[in-house]
C-alpha positions as CSV (number, residue, x, y, z in Angstrom):
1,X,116.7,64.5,40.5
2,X,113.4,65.9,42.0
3,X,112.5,66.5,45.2
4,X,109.1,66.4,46.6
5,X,107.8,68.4,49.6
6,X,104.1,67.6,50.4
7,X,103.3,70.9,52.5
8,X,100.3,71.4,54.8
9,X,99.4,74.6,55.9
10,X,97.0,75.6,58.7
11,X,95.1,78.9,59.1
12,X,95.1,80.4,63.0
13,X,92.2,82.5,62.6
14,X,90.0,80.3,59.9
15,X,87.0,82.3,58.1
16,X,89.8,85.2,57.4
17,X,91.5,85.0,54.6
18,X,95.3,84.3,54.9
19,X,98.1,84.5,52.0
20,X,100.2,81.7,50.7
21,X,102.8,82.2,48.1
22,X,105.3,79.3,46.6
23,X,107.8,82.3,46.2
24,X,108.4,82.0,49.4
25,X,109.3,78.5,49.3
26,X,112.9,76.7,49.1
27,X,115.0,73.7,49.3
28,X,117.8,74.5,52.2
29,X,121.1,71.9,52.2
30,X,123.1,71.5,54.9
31,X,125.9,73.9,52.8
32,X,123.2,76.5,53.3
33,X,122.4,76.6,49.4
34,X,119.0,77.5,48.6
35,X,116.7,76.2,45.2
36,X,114.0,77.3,44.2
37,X,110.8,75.4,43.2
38,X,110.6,74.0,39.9
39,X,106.9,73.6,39.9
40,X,104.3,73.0,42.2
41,X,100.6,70.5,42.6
42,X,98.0,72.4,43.9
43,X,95.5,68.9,43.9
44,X,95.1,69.1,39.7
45,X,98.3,67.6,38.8
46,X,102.3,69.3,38.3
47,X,101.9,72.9,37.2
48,X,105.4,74.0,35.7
49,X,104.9,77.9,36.5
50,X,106.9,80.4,38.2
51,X,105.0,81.9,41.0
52,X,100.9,81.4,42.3
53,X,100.0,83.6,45.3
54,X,96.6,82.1,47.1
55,X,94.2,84.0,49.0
56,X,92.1,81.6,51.1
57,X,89.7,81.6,54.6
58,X,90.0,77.4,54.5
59,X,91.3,75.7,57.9
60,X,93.8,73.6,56.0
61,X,96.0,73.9,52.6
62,X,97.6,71.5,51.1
63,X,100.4,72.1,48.7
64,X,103.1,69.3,47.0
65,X,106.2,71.4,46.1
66,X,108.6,70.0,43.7
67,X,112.4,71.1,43.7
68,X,115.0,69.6,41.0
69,X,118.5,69.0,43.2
70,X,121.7,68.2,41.5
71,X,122.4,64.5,42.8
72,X,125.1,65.8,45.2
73,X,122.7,67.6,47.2
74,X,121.0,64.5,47.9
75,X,123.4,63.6,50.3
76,X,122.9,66.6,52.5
77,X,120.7,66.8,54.8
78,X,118.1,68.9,53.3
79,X,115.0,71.5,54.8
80,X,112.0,72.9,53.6
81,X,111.9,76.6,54.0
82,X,108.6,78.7,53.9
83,X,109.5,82.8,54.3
84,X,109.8,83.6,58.0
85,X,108.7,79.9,59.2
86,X,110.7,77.7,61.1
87,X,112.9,75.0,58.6
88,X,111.2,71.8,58.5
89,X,114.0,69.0,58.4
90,X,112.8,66.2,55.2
91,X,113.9,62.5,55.4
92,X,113.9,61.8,51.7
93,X,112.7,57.8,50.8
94,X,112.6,56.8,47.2
């Protein structure tokens, strides 16, 4: 199964540039068991790769982060995790 996490990232101090990373995204379930992306959309469509880093000075970034789960994880609950960030809880919907 795939999960997606549409992400939206806002710059504090916008017209310097900030960093973004997907390796510092993951999938957290509730058995504290961490995956890592399986791809990610950057606006142009699923990109299978392993890692993009980002410079940028915009206000807002979006990013659509896509996580493959074994089907039994889907019954936990599950968070998005971004480096030092505070978890963001996901209600799944199909």
């Amino acid at each position: 199964m795939f999960v997606v996490a549409e992400v939206r990232f806002t710059n504090l101090h916008p017209g310097s540039e900030s960093s973004l990373s997907t390796r510092l995204a993951a999938m957290r379930c509730a058995d504290g068991t961490e995956q890592t992306m399986a791809g990610f959309d950057g606006g142009r469509g699923f990109c299978r790769v392993c890692q993009a880093d980002l410079g940028t000075d915009a206000r807002r970034v979006r990013w659509g982060f896509i996580f493959r789960l074994k089907r039994e994880f889907l019954r936990q609950r599950l968070q998005f995790v971004y480096g030092p960030a505070p978890p963001i809880e996901l209600t799944l919907s199909t």
